[in-house]
N, CA, C and O atoms as CSV, one atom per row, in Angstrom:
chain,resi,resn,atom,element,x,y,z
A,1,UNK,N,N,85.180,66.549,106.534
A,1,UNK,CA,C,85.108,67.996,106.563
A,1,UNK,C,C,83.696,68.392,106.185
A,1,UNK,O,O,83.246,67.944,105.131
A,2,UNK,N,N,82.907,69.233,106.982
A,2,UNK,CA,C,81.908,69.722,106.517
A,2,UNK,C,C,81.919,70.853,105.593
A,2,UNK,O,O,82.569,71.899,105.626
A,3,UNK,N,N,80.799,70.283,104.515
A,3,UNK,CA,C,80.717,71.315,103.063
A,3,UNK,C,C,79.226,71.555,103.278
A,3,UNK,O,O,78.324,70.725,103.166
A,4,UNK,N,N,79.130,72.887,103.620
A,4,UNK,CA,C,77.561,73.523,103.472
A,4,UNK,C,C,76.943,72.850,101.661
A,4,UNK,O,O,77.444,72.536,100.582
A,5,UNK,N,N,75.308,72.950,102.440
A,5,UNK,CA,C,74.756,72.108,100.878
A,5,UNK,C,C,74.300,73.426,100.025
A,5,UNK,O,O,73.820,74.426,100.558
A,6,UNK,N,N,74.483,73.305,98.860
A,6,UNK,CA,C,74.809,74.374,97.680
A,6,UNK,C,C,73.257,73.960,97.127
A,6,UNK,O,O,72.691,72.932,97.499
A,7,UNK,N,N,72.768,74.766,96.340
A,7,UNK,CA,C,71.775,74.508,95.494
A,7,UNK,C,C,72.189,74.460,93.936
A,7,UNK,O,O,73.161,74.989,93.397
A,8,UNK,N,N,71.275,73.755,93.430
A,8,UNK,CA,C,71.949,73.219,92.203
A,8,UNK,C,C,72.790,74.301,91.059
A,8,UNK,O,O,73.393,73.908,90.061
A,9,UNK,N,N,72.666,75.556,91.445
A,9,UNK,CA,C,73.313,76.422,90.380
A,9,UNK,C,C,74.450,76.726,91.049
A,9,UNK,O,O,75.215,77.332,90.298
A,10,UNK,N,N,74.899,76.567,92.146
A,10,UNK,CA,C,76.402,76.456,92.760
A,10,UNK,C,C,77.317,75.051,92.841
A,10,UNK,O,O,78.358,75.019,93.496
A,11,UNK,N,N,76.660,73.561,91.886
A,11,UNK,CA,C,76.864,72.524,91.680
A,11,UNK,C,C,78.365,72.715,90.782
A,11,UNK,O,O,78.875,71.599,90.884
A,12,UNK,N,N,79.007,73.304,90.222
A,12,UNK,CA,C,80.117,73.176,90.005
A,12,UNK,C,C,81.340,73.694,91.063
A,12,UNK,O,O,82.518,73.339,91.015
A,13,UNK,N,N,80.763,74.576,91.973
A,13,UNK,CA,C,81.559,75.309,93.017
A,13,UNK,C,C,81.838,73.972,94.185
A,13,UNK,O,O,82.862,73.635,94.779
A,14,UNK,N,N,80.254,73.340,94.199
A,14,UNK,CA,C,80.811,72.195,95.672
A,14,UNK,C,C,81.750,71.153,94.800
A,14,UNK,O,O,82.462,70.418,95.483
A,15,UNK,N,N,81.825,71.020,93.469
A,15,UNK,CA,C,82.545,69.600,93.100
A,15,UNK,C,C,83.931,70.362,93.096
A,15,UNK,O,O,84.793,69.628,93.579
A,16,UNK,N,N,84.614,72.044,92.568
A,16,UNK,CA,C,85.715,72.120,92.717
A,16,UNK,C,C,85.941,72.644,94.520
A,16,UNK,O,O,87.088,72.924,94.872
A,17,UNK,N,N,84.868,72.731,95.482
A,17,UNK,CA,C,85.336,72.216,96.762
A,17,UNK,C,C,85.578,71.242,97.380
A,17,UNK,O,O,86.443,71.076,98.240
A,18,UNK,N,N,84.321,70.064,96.710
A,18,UNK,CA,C,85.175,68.775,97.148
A,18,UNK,C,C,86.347,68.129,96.988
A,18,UNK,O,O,87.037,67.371,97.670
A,19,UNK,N,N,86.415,68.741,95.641
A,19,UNK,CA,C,87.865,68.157,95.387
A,19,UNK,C,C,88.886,69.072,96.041
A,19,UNK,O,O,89.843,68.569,96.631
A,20,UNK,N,N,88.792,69.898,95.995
A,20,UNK,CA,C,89.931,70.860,96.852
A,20,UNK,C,C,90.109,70.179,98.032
A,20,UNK,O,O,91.208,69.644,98.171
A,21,UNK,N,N,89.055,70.030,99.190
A,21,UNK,CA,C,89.379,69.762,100.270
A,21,UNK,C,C,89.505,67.664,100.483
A,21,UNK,O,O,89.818,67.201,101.580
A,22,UNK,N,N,89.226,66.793,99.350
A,22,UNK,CA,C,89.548,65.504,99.447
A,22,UNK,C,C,90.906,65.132,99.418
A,22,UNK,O,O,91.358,64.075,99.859
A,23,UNK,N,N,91.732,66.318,98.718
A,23,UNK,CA,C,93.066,65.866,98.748
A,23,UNK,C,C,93.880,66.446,99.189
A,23,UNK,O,O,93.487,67.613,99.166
A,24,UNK,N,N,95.207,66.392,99.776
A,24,UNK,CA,C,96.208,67.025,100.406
A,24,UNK,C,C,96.877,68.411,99.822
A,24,UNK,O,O,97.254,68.223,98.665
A,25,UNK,N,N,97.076,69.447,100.181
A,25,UNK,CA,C,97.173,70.967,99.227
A,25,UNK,C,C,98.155,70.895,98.334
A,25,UNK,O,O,98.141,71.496,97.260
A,26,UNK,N,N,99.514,69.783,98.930
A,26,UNK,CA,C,100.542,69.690,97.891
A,26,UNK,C,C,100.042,69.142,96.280
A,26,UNK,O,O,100.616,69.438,95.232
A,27,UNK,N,N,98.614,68.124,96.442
A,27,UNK,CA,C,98.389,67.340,95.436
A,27,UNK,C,C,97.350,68.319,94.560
A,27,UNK,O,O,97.013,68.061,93.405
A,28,UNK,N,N,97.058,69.084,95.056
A,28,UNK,CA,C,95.888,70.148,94.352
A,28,UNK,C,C,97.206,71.179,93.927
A,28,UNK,O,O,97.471,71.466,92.759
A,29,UNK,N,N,97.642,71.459,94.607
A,29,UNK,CA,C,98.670,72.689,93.544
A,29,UNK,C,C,99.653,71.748,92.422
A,29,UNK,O,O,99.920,72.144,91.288
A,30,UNK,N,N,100.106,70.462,92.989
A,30,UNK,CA,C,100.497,70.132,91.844
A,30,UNK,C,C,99.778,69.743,90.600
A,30,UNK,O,O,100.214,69.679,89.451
A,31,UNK,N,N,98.559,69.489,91.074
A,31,UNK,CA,C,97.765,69.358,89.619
A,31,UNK,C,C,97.788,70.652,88.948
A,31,UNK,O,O,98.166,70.644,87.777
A,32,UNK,N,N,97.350,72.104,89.636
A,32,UNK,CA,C,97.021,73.494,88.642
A,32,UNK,C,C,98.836,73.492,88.242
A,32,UNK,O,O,99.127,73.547,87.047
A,33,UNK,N,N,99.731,73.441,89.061
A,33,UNK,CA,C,100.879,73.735,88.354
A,33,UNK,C,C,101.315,72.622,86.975
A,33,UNK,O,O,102.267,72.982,86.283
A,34,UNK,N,N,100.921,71.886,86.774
A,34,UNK,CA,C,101.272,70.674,85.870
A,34,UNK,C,C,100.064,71.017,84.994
A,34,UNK,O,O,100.419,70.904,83.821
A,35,UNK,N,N,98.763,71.395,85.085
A,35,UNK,CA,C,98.480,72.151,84.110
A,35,UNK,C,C,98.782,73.551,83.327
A,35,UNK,O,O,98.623,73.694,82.114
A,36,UNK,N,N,99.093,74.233,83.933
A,36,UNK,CA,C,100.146,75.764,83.664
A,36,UNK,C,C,101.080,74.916,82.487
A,36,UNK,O,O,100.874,74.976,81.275
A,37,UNK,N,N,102.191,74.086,83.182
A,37,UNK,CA,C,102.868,73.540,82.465
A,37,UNK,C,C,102.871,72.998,80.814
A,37,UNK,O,O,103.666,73.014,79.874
A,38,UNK,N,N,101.207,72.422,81.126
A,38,UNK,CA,C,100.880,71.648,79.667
A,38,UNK,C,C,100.905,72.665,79.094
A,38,UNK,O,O,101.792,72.936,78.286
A,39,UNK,N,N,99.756,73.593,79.443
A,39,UNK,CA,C,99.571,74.967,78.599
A,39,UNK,C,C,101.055,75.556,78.073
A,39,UNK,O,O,101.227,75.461,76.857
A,40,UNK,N,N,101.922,76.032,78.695
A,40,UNK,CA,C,102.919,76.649,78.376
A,40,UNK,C,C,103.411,75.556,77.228
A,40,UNK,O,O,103.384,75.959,76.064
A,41,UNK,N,N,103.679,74.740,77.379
A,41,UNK,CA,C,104.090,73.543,76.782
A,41,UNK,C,C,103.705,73.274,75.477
A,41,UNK,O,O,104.270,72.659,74.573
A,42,UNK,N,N,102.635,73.850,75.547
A,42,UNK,CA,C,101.413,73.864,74.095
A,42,UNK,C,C,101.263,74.774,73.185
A,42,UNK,O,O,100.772,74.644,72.064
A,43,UNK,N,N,101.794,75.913,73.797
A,43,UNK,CA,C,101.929,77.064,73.516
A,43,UNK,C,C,103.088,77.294,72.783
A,43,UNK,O,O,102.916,77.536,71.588
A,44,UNK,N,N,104.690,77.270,73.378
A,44,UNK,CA,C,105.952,76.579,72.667
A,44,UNK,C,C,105.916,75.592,71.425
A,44,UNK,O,O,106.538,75.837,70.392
A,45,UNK,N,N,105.216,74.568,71.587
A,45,UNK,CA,C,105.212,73.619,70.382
A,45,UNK,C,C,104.652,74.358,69.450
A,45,UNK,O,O,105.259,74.723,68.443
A,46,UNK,N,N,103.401,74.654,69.715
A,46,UNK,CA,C,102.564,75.620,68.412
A,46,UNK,C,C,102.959,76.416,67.699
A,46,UNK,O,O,102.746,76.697,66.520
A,47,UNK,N,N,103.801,76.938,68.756
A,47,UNK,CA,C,104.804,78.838,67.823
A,47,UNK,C,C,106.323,78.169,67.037
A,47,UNK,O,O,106.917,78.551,66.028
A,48,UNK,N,N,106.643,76.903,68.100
A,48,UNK,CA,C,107.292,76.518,66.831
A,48,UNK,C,C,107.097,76.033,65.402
A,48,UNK,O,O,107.558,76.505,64.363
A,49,UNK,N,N,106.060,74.651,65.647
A,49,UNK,CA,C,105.395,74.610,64.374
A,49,UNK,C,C,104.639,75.353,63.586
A,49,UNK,O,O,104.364,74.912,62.470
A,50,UNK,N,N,104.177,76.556,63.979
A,50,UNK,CA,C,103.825,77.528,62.950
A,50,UNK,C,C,104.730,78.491,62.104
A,50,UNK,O,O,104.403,79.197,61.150
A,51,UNK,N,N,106.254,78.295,62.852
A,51,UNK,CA,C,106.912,79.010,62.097
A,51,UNK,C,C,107.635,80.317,62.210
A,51,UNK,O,O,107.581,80.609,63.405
A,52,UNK,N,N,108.139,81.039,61.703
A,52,UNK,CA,C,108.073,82.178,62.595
A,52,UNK,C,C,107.396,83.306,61.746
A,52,UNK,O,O,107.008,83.232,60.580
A,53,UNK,N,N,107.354,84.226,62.492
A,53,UNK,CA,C,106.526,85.642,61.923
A,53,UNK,C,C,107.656,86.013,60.811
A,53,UNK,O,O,108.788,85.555,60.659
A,54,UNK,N,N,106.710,87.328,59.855
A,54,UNK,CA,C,107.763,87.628,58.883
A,54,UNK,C,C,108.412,88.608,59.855
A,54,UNK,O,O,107.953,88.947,60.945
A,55,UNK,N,N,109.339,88.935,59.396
A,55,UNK,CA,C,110.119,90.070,59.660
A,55,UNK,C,C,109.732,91.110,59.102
A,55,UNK,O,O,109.305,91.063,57.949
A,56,UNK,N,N,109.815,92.540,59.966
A,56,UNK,CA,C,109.049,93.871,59.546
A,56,UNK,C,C,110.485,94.517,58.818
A,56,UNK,O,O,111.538,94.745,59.413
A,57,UNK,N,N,110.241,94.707,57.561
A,57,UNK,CA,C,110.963,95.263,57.060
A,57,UNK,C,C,111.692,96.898,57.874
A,57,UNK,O,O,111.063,97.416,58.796
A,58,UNK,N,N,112.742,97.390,57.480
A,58,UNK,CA,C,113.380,98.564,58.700
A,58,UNK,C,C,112.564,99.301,57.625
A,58,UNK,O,O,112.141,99.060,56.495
A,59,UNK,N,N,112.545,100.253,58.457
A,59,UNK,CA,C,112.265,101.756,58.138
A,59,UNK,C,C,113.453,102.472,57.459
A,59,UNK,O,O,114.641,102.178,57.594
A,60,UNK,N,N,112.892,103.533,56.653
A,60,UNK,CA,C,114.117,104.477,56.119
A,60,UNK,C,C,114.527,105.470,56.959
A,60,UNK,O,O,113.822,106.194,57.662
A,61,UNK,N,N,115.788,105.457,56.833
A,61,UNK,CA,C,116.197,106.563,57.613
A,61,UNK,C,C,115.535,108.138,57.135
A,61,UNK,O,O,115.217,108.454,55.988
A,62,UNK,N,N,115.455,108.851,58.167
A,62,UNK,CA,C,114.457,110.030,58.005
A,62,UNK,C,C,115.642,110.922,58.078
A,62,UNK,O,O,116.570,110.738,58.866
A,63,UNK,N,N,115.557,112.079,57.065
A,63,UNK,CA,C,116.886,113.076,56.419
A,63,UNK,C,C,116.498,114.027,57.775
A,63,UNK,O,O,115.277,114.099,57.912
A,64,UNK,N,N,116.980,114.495,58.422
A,64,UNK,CA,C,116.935,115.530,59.196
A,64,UNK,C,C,116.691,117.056,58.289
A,64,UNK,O,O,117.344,117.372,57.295
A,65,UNK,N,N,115.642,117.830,58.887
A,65,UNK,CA,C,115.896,119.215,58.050
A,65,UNK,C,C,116.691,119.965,57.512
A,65,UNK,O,O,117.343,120.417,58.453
A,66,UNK,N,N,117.189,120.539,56.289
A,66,UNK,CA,C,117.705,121.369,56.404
A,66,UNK,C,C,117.162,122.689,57.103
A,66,UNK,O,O,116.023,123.150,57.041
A,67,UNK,N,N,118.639,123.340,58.012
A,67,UNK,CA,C,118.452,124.306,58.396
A,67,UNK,C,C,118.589,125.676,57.563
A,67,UNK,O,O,119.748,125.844,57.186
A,68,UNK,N,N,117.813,126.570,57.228
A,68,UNK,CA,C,117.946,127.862,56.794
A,68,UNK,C,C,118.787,128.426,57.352
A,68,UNK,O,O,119.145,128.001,58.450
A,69,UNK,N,N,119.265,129.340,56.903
A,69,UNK,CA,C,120.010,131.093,57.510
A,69,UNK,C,C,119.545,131.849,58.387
A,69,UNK,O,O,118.752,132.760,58.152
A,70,UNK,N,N,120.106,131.470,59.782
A,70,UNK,CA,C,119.338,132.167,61.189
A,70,UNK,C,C,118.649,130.874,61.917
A,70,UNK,O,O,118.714,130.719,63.137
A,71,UNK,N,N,118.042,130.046,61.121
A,71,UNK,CA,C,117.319,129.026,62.028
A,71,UNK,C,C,118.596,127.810,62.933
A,71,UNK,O,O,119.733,127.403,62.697
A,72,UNK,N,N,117.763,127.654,63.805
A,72,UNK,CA,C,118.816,126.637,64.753
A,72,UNK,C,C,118.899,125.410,63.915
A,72,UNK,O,O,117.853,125.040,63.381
A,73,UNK,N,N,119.936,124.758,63.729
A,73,UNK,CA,C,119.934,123.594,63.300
A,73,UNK,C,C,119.387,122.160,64.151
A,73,UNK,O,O,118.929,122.411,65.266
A,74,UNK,N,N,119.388,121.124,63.864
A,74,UNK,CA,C,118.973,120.375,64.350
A,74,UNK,C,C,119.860,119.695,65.100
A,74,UNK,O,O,120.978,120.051,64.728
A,75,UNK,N,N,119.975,118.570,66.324
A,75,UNK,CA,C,121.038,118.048,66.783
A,75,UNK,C,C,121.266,116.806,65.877
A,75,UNK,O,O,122.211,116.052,66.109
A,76,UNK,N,N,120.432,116.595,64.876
A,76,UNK,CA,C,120.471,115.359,64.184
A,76,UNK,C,C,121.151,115.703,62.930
A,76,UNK,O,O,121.419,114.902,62.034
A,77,UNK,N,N,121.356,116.704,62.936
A,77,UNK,CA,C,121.619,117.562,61.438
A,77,UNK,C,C,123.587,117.628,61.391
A,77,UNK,O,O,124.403,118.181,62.129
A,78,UNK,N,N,123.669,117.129,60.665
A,78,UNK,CA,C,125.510,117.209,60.315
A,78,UNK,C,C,126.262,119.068,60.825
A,78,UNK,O,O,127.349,119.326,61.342
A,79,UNK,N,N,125.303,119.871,60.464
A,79,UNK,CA,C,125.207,121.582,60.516
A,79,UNK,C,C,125.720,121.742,62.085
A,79,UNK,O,O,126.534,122.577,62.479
A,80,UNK,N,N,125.002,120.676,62.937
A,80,UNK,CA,C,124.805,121.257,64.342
A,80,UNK,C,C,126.352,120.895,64.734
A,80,UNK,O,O,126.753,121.905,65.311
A,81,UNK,N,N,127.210,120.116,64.703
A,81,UNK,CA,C,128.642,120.245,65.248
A,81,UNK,C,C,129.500,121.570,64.738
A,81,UNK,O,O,130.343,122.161,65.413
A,82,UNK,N,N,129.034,121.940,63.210
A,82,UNK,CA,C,129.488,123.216,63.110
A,82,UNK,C,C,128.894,124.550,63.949
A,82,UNK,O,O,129.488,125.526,64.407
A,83,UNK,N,N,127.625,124.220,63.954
A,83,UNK,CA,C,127.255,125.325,64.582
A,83,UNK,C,C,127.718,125.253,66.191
A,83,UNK,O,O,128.083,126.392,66.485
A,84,UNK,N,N,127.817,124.578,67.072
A,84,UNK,CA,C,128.410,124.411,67.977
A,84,UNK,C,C,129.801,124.934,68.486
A,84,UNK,O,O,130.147,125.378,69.580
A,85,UNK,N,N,130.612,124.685,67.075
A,85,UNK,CA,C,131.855,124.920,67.014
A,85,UNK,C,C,132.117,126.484,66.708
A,85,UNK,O,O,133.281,126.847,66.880
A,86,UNK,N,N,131.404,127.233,66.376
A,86,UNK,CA,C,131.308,128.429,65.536
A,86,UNK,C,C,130.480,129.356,66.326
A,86,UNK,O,O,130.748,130.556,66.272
A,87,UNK,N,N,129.569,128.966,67.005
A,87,UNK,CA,C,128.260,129.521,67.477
A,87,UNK,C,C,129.345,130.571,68.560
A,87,UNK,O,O,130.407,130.268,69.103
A,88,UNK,N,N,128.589,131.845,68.582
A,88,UNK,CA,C,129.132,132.761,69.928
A,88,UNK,C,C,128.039,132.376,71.247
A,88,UNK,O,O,127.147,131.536,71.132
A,89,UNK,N,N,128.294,133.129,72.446
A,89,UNK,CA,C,127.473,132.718,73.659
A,89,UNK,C,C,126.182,133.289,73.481
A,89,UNK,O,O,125.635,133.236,74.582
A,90,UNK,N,N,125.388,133.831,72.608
A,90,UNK,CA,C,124.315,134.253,72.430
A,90,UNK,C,C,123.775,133.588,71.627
A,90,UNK,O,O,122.600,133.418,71.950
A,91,UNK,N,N,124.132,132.933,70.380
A,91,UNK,CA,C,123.569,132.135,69.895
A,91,UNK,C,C,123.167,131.005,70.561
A,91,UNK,O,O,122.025,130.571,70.411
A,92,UNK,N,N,124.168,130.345,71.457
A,92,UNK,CA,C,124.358,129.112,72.119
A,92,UNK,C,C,123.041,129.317,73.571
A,92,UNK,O,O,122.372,128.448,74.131
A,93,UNK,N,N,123.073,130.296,73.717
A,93,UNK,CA,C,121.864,130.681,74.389
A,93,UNK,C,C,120.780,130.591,73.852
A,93,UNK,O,O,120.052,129.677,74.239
A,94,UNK,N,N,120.403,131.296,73.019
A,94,UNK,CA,C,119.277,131.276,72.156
A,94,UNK,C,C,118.872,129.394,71.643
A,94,UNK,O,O,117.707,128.996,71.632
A,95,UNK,N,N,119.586,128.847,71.420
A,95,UNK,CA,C,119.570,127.084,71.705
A,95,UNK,C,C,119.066,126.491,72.704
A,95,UNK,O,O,118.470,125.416,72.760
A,96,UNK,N,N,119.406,127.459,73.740
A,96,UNK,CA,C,119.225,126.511,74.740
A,96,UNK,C,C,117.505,126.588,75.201
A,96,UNK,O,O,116.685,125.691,75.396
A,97,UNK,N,N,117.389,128.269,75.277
A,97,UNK,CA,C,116.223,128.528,75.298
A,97,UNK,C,C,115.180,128.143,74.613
A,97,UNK,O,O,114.079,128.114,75.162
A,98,UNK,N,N,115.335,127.790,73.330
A,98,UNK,CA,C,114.514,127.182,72.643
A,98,UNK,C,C,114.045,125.567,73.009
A,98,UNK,O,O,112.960,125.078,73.322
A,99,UNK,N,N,115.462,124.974,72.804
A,99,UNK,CA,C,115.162,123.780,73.733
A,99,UNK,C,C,114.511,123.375,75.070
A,99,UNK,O,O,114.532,122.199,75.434
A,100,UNK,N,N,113.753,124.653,76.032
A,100,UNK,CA,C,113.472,124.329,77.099
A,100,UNK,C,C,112.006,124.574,76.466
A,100,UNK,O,O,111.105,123.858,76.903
A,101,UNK,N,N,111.769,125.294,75.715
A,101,UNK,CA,C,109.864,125.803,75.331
A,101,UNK,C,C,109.924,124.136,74.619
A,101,UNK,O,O,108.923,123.654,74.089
């Protein structure tokens, strides 16, 4: 196979063309795939023998606001199934509207 001649600062490009084109394509992909492999391979062993990460402690649960007198309650707020339950169609409006701003 003809390989145009490279000048010496493209000397690593003709050796990974020669080798590309000296051997059959099945034997060149199985080499990059069987390296992938090691890597992955290396990668697994390492994270096992290092152990594992700590664990991030949880977070606290965050109290939802209390709602004042007149203010909408929150949907996170224990208040809001009462208010739901209780609320007339103007209030329940006024909810909704708020929820869309």
């Amino acid at each position: 196979m003809f390989l145009p001649k490279h000048s010496v600062s493209n000397r690593s490009l003709t050796l990974f063309l020669s080798f590309l084109f000296h051997f059959p394509i099945e034997t060149v992909a199985g080499a990059i795939l069987s390296g992938y492999g090691v890597l992955i391979l290396a990668a697994v062993i390492k994270s096992s023998i290092g152990g594992k990460a700590p664990e991030p402690e949880p977070a606290a649960p965050v109290a939802a606001p209390a709602a004042s007198s007149g203010d909408l309650p929150s949907i996170e707020s224990p208040e809001f199934e009462k208010f739901i339950e209780s609320a007339d169609d103007a209030a329940i409006m006024k909810w909704v509207e708020s929820a869309s701003d």
